[in-house]
N, C-alpha and C positions, 0 to 999 in steps of 0.2 A: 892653280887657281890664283888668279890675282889677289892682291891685296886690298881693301878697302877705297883707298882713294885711288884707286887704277883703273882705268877702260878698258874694257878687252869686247870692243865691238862680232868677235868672231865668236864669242862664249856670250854673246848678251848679253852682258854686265854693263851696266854704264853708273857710274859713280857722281853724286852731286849731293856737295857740304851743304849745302843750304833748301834743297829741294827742288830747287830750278835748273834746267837743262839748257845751254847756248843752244843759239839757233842752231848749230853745224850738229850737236847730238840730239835735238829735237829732231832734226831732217832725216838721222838714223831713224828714229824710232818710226816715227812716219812709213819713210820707206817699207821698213819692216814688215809693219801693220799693211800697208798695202799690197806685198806679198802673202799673206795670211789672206786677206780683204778676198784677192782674186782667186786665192784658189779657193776658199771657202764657194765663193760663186758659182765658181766658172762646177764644184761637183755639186751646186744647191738640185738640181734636175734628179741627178741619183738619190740625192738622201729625198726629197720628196715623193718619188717612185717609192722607192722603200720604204718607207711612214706608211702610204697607201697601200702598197701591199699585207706589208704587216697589219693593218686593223681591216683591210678586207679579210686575211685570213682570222682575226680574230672573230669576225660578224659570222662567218661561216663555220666557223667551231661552235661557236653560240646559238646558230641555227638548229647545227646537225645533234645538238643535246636538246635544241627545242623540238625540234619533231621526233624523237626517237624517245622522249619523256609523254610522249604526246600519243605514240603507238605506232609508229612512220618504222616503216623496214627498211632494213638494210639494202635491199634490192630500189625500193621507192628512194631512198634518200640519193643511191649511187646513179640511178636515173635521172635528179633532177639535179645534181653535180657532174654532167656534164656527159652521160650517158655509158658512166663505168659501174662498174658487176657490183653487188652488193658485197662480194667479199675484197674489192680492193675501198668501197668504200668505207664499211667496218677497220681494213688495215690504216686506211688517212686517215679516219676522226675517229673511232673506239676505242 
């Protein structure tokens, strides 16, 4: 581990007595950040798919205790999830 007033640009450390960074370790940081910036982006497509998934499966859990609080069978509920048996639909949501 470096010491305080040391760089060690390869451990992301960068060191400045007074707060302020030269343009040459400003352009580090930069750089950096835009490495982080792109890949952040470049998987935004996944984590969005994923968010949406996730709270479509949550709407659909919240369903399957609405109708079945409601008097909806297991057989009716696995029918309107997509046309499977009532006992794999009790095994998804029960």
């Amino acid at each position: 581990m470096p010491c305080r007033a040391e760089h060690c640009p390869d451990a992301r450390c960068l060191y400045s007595g007074d707060g302020t960074l030269s343009g040459a370790l400003r352009g580090l940081v930069v750089a950096d950040w835009e490495v982080h910036l792109h890949r952040t982006m470049t998987m935004m497509p996944v984590q969005l798919a994923h968010d949406s998934l996730v709270e479509a499966q949550q709407r659909l859990a919240e369903a399957v205790r609405f109708v079945r609080g409601s008097g909806a069978s297991w057989e009716d509920v696995g029918a309107a999830a997509g046309g499977i048996t009532g006992s794999a639909a009790r095994g998804a949501f029960g």
